[in-house]
C-alpha positions in Angstrom: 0.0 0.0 0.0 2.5 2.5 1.2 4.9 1.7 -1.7 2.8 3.3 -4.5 4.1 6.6 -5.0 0.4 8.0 -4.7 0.1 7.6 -1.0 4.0 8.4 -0.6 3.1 11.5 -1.8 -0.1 12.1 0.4 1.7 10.8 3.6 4.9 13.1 3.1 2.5 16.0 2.8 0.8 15.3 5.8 4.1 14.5 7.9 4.9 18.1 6.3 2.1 19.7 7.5 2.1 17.3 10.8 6.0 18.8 11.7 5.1 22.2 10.7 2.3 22.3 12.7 4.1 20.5 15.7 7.0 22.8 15.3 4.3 26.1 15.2 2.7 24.9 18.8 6.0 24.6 20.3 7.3 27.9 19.4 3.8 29.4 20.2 4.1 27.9 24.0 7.2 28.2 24.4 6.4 31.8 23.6 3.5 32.0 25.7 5.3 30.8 28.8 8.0 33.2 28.4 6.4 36.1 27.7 4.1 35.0 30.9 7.3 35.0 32.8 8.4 38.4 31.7 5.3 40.0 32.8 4.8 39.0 36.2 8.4 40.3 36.7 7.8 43.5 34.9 4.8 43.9 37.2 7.1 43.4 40.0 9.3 45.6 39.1 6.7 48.4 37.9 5.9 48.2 41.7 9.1 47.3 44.0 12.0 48.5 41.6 14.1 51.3 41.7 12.2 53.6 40.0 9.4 53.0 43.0 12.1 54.2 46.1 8.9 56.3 47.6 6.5 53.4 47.7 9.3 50.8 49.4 9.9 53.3 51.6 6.4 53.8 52.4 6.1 50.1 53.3 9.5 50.1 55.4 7.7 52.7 57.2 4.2 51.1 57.7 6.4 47.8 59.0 7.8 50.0 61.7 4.6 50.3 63.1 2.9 48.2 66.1 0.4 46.8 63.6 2.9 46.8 60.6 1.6 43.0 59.0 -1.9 44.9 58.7 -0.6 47.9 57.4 1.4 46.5 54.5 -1.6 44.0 53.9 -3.3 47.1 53.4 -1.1 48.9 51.1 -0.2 45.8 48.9 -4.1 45.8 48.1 -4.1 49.0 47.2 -1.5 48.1 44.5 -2.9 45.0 43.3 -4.0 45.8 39.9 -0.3 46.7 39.1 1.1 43.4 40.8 -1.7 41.5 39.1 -3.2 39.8 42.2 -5.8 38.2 41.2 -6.6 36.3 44.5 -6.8 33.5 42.4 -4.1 32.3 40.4 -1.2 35.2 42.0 -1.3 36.1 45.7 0.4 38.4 48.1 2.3 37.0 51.4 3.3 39.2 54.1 5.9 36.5 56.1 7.9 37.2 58.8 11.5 37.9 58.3 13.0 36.0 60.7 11.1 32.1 60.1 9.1 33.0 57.7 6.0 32.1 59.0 2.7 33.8 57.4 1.0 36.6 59.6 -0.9 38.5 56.5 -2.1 38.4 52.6 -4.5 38.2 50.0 -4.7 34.2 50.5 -4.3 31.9 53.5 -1.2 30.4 54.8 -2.4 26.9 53.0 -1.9 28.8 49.7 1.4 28.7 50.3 4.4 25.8 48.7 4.9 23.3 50.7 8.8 24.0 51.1 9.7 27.3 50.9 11.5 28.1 47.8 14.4 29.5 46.7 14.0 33.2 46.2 11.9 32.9 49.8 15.0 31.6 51.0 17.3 34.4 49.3 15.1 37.1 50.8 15.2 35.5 54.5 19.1 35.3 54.1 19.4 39.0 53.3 17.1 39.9 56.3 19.5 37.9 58.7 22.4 39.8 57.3 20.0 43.4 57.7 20.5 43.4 53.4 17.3 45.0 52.2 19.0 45.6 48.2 18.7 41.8 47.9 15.4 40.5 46.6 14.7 36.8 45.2 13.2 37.3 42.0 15.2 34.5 40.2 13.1 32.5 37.3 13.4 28.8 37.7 12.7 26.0 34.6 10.7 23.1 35.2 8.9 25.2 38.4 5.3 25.0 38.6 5.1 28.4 40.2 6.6 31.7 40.0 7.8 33.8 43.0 9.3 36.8 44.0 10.7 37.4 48.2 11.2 41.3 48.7 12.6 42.2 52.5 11.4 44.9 54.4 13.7 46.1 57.1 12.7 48.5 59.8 14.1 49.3 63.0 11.3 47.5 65.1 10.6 44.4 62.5 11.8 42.8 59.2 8.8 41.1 56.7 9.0 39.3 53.4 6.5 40.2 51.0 6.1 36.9 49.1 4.4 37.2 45.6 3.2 33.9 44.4 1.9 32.7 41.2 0.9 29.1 40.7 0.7 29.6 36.5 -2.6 28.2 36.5 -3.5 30.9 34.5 -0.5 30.1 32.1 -1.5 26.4 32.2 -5.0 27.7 30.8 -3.8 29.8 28.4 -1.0 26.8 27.3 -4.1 24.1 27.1 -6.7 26.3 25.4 -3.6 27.3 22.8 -2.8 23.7 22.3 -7.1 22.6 21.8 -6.6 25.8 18.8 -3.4 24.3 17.2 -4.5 20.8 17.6 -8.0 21.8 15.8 -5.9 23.6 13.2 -3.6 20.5 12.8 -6.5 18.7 12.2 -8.8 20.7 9.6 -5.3 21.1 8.3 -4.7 17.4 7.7 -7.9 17.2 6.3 -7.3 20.0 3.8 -3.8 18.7 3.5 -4.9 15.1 2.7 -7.6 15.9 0.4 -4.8 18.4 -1.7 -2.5 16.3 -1.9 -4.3 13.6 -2.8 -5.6 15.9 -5.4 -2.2 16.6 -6.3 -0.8 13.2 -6.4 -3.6 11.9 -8.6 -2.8 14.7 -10.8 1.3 13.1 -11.1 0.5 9.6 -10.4 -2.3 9.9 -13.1 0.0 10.4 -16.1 2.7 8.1 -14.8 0.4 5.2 -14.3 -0.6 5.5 -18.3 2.8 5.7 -18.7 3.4 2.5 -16.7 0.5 1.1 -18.4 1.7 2.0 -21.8 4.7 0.5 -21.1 3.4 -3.0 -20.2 2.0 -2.8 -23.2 5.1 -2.1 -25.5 6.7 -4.7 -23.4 4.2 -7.5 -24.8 5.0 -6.5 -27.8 1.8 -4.5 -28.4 2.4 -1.1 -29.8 -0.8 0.0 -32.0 -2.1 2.9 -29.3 -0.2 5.5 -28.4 -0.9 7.5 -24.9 -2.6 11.1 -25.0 -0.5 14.0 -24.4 -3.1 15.9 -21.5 -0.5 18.5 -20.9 2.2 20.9 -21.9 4.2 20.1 -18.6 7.2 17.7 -18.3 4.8 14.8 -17.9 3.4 16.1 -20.9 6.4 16.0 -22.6 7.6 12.8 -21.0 4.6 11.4 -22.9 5.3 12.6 -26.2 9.1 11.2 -25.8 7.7 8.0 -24.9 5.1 8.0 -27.7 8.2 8.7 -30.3 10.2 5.9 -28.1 7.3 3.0 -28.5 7.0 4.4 -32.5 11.0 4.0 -33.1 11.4 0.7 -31.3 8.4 -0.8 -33.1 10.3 0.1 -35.9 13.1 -1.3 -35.3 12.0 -4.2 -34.1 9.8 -4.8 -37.0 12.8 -4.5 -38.7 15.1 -6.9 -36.9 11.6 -9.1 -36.9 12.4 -9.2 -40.9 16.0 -9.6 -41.0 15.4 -12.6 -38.8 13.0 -14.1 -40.6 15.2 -13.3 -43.9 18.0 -15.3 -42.1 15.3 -18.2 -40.8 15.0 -18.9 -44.4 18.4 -18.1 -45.3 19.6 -21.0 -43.0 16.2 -23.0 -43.5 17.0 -23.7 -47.2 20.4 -23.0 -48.0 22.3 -26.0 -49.1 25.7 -25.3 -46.8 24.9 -26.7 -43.2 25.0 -23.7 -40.4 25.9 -24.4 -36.7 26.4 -21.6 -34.2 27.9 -22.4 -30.7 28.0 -20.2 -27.6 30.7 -19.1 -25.9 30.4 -22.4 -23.9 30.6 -24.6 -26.7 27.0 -25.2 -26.6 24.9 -25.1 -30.0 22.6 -22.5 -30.4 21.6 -23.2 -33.4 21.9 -25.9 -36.4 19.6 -25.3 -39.9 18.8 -28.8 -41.5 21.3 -29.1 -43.9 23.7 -29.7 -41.1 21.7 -32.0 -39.3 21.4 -33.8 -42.9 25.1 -33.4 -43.4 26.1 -34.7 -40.1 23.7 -37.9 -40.3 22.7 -37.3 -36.6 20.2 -35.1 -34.6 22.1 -32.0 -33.5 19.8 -30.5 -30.9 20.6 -27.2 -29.1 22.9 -27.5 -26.1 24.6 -30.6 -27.9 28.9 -29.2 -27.7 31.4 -28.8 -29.8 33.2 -31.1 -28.7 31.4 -33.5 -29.8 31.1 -32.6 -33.7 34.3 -30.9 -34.5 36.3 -31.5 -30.9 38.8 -34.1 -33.2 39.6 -31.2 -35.8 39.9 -27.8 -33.7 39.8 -27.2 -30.4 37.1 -25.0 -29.3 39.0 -22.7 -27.3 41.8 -22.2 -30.4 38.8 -21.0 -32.9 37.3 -18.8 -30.2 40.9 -16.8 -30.0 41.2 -16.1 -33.9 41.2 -12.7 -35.3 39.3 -11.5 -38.1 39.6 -12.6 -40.7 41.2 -15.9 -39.7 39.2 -18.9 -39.8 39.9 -22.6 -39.8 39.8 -25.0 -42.2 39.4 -28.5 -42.2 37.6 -31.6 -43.9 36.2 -34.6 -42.0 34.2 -37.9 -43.1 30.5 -38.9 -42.1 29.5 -42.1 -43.3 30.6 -42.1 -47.5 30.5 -38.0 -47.2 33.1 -35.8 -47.5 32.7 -32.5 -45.6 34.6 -29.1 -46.0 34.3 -27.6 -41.9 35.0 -23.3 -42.5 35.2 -22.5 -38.3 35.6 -18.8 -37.4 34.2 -16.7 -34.0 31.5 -14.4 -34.6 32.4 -12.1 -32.1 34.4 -11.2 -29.1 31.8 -10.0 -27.0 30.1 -11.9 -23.9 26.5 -13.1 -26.7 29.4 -14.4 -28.9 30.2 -17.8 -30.0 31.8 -19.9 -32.8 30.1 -20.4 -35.9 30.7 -23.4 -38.1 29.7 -23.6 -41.7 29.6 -27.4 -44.1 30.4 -27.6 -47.8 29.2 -31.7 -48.7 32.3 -32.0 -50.9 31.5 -35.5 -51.8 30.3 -34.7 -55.4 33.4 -32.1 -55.8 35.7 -34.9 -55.0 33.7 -37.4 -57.3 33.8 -35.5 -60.1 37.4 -34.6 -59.8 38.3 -37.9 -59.2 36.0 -38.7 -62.9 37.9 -35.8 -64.3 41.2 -37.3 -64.0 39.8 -40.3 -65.0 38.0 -39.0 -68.2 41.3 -37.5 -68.6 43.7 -40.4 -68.1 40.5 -42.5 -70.3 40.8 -39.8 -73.5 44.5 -39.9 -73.4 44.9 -43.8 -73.1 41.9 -44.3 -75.6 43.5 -41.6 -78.4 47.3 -43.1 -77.5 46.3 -46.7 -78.2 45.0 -45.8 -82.2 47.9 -43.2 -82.5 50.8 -45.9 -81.9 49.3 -48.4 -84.0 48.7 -45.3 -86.9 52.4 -44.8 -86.1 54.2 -47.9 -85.7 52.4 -49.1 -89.1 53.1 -46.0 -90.8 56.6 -46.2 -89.7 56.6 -49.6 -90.7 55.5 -48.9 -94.6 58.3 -46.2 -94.8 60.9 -47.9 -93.7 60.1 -50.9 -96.0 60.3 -48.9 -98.7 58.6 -50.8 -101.1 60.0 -54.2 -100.0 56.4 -55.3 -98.3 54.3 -57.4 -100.6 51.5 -55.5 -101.7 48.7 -57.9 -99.6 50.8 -57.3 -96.3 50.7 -53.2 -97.6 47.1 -53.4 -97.9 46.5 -55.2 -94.8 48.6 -51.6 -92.7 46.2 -49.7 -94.3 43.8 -51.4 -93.7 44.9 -51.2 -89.9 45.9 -47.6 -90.4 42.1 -47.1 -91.4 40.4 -48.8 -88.9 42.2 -47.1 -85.8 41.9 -43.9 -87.5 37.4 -44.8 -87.5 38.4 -45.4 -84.3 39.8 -42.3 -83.2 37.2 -40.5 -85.3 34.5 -42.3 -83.3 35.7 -41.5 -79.9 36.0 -37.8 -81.4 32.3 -37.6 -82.4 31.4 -38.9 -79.0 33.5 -36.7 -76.7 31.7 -33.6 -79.0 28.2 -35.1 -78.3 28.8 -35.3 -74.7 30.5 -32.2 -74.8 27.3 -30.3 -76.4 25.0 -32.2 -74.6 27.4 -31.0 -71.7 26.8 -27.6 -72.3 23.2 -27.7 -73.9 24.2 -26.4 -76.9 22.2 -29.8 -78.3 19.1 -29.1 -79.8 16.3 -32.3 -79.8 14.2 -31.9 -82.5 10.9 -32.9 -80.4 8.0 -34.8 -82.6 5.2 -37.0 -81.9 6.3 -40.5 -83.6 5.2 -44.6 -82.8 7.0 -46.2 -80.0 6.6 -49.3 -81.6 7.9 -48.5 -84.8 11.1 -46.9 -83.4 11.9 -50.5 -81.6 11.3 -52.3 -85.0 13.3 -50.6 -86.6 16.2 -50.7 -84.8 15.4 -54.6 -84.4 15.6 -54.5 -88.4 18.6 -52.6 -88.6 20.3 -55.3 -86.1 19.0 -58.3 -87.3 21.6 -58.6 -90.2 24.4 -58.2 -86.9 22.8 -60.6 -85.0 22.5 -63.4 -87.4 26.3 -62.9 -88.2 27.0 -64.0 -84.7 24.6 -66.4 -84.5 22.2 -64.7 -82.3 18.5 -64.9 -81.6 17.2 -61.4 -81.6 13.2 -60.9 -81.2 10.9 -58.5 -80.0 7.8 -59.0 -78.6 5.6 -56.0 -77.5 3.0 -56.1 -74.7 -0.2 -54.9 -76.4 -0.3 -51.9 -78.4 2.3 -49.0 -78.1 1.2 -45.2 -77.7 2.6 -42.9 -79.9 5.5 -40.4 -77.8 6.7 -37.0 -78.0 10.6 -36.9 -78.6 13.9 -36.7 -80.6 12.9 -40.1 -82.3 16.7 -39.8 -84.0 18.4 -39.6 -80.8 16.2 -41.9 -78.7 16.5 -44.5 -82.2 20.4 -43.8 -81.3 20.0 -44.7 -77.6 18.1 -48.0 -78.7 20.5 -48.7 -81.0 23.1 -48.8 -78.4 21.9 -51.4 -75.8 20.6 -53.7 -78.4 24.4 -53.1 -80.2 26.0 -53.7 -77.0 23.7 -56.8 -76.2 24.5 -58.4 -79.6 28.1 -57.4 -78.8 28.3 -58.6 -75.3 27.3 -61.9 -75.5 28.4 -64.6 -77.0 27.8 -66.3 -80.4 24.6 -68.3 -80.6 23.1 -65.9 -77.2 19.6 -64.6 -77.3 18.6 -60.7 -77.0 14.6 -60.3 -76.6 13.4 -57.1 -76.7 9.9 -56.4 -74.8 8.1 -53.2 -74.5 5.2 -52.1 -73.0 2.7 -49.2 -71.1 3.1 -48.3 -67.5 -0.2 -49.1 -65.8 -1.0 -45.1 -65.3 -0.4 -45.1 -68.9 1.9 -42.0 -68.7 5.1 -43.5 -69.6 6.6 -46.2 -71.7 8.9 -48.6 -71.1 11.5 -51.1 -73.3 13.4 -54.1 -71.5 16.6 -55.5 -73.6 17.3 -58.6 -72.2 20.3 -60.9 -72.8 21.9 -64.2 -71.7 25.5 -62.5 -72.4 28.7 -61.9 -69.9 26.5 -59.9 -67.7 27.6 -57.2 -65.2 29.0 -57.6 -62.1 27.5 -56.4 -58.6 30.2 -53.9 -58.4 30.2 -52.8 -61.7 26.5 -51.7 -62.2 26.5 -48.4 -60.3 29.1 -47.4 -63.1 28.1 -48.8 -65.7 26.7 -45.3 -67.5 30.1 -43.3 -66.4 31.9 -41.8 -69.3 34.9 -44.7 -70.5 33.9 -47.0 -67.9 34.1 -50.3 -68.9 33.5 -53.7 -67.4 36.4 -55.9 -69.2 38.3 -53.3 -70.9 40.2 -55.7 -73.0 37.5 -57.3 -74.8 35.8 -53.8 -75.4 38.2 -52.6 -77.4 39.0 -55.9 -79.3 35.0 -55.1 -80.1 35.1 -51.4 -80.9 33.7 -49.8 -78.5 35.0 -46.5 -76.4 33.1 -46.8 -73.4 30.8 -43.2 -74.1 28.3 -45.2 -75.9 26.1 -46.0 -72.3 27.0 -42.2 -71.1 25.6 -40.8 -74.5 22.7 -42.8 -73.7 22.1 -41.5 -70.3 22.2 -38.1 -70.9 19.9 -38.3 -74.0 17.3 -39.9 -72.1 18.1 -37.9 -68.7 17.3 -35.1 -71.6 14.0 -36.8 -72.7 13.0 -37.1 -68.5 13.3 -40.5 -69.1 15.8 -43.3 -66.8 18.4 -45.8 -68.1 18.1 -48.1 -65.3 19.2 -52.4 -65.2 16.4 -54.3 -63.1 17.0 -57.3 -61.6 18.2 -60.5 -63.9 18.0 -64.0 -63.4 20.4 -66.0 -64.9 23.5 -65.5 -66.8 23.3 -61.8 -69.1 21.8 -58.8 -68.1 18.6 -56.4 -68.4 18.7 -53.0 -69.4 15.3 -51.0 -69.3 14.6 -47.7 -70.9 11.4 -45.9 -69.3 10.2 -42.4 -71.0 7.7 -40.3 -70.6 4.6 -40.0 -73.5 4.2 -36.5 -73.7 7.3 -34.3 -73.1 4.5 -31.5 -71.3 5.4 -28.1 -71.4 9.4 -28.7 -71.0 9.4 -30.9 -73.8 7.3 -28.3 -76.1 9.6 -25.6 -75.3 12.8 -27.5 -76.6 10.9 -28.5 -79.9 10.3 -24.6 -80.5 
């Protein structure tokens, strides 16, 4: 209750007004009192001090007479009204000199303090000594009365005249004062409470809104913005927090969409992302590198335990910029490419680690040095043969019979086809390569295509003593393709089937529809050499070839298959071999009917 700053300011008022107050009433009594003091003294003095030598005497005279307690009773009345005697609250004593016992005065002897004081006992001093100049008039604190002993000496008798006031009067005066300032401390609570109360709702009004408003902006909501009621500071407070709420929903909308930009930066980018802490804990981890890493990377998982074995954590944090680390590691068959560097140096900082899957780099620049070493060996096999034939016919010089002539040339021809051959396939592959291959896209029989490649192999076949057929499974759709290039991908693996197996095999051919009718499909089967296990995840790579040796004592240059593949892959067909019982192998050739839209768009 007492810790809202409304009532702090309401009960700091009132304490204010409360001391004040307090402070007033003292000052005022204290006042009172004193200035109660100072005039019964003055009125002592305006009777009985120097200036009033006639009237002591006087009374120095009356006390030398036989009835002198009377006679100074008497005169003492007469000056009452300047002593004050008011037979009430200040009396008149006349007291012997000598014991000080009462004979006379305006109240009885009972009137009198119990022990006799100290100025009573100054003025009965200066009678024994016969002193009359000394007078007890002395003012004490904390008395509850005020005196004053005079002597009067004569030559007969000595009296005291003892003036007493018991402040009752001043008590009064002192308790009615205090029943005004306590009413007035009152009513001026009241008014006091009620004012400031007033005036605290008037501050505490604006800075509750404020407070309120500021809730608000801390959820997160900032559509309404507080009134400005008033010119005044608060006023103005308002308006700064009003263009405070504006800029930080502004900027926070703005780190809102750089977050979400980076969200789906590292969402969808294809390098892996992992942030640690300046603990080694992870933070954060997009799915590539949870993909990359082949295991669940969830936040608080440590360095350590990823990349502890390449860099230690500790050496990365300490790197400068622009230093990083570098570094590849293994997961399963992957090869990964680890770029390490800190992201800052303050206490939010951490370690971020980004992954490159370098698998397919390495691949394909383990293929290009073997496409490499493949062209070279290919081309330098024909070339020494061209040569040491050539060589051979010079240095003869006419001394080879002419059949043994014709045969070199022969030779000479045949490797040079051959050279040409792997020439015209390296420039397919090379256009296909680079698109630069246009397929000249038409709508022609399936069917047809198959029979006539059949045809145009049948004369090869029979040569070896093969049994090549073709049976289709129920009528073939018409297809929307390069019918030249896909005739030349046919003419391939029914080539190589012929080619593979041995004389007297069998090749059947088989084709048919797809049951949702959107594709078709051929199957060349043979009962040749086969392919091994290992072997048939290369067998569409550029010069690879299962026995090498026979291969080239039949012709080929191992880019046939590749050429193949990447027609087809161009006609969003596969080149796939499905499962073969028996000695030989099956290689299937699925395409699509219709090419779509992609297909349309190469034809034009």
């Amino acid at each position: 209750m007492f810790r809202s700053l409304h009532m702090k300011l309401t009960m700091i008022m009132l304490m204010l007004i409360g001391s004040q107050m307090t402070i007033v009433g003292t000052f005022l009594t204290t006042g009172v009192s004193g200035f109660y003091t100072n005039s019964f003294y003055r009125q002592l003095n305006s009777v009985f001090g120097l200036d009033q030598r006639e009237f002591v005497a006087d009374l120095r005279n009356a006390a030398g007479t036989d009835n002198g307690a009377e006679n100074l009773r008497e005169m003492l009345d007469a000056n009452a009204g300047p002593l004050g005697i008011d037979y009430h609250s200040r009396n008149y004593f006349v007291l012997d000199g000598d014991t000080g016992a009462w004979l006379a005065g305006s109240a009885s002897a009972e009137a009198l303090p119990m022990e006799q004081s100290l100025n009573l006992l100054t003025a009965r001093a200066a009678v024994a000594r016969g002193d009359a100049s000394v007078v007890g008039d002395e003012s004490y604190l904390n008395a509850e009365y005020l005196d004053a002993a005079i002597p009067i000496l004569s030559e007969e008798q000595s009296y005291i005249i003892y003036i007493l006031d018991n402040q009752e009067t001043l008590s009064g005066l002192n308790r009615q004062l205090f029943h005004i300032i306590l009413q007035s401390l009152i009513l001026g609570l009241l008014i006091t409470a009620l004012l400031s109360f007033l005036l605290a709702k008037t501050m505490v009004g604006p800075l509750e809104k404020l407070t309120a408003g500021a809730e608000e902006v801390a959820a997160g909501k900032f559509g309404k913005a507080l009134p400005v009621e008033s010119t005044d500071e608060i006023g103005i407070l308002t308006g700064t927090f009003n263009e405070m709420a504006g800029v930080l929903h502004t900027t926070l909308a703005a780190m809102e969409n750089e977050r979400d930009k980076l969200d789906t930066l590292f969402l969808y980018m294809t390098d892996g992302v992992v942030a640690f802490d300046m603990n080694g804990a992870v933070i954060h981890c997009n799915p590539a590198a949870t993909n990359m890493l082949q295991r669940k990377v969830e936040t608080g998982s440590r360095y350590d335990e990823l990349f502890g074995g390449l860099f230690a954590f500790g050496d990365v944090l300490a790197l400068k910029r622009p230093r990083h680390a570098e570094g590849e590691m293994m997961v399963g068959e992957r090869t990964l490419e680890l770029l390490l560097a800190p992201f800052s140096h303050q206490e939010l900082g951490g370690v971020l680690a980004v992954l490159h899957d370098v698998t397919e780099r390495h691949r394909n620049e383990e293929r290009r040095k073997e496409f490499v070493a493949n062209v070279s060996h290919e081309l330098r096999t024909p070339l020494t043969n061209v040569r040491s034939y050539a060589e051979t016919l010079r240095d003869a010089e006419g001394s080879i019979p002419p059949d043994m002539s014709n045969g070199f040339l022969d030779i000479i021809i045949n490797e040079t086809d051959r050279m040409t051959h792997i020439v015209q396939d390296l420039l397919i592959l090379s256009r296909l390569d680079a698109g630069n291959t246009e397929l000249a896209f038409t709508r022609f029989s399936f069917g047809e295509a198959i029979e006539s490649v059949v045809r145009a192999n049948a004369l090869n076949a029979r040569a070896r003593g093969h049994e090549l057929s073709f049976y289709p499974e129920g009528e073939l759709p018409w297809v929307e393709g390069d019918r030249n290039r896909l005739e030349q991908v046919m003419m391939n693996i029914i080539g190589n089937a012929i080619k593979y197996t041995p004389d007297g095999g069998h090749i059947r051919v088989t084709a048919g529809v797809t049951d949702d009718a959107q594709q078709v499909w051929m199957d060349v089967w043979d009962d040749g050499i086969g392919i091994p296990e290992e072997s048939r995840g290369r067998i569409f790579e550029r010069f690879y070839r299962v026995d090498k040796a026979r291969s080239r004592e039949s012709g080929g240059t191992g880019l046939g298959l590749s050429i193949a593949w990447e027609i087809v892959q161009r006609h969003r067909g596969t080149l796939t071999l499905p499962p073969h019982d028996g000695p030989g192998t099956t290689i299937r050739l699925t395409l699509p009917v219709t090419q779509k839209r992609a297909g349309r768009e190469a034809a034009s």
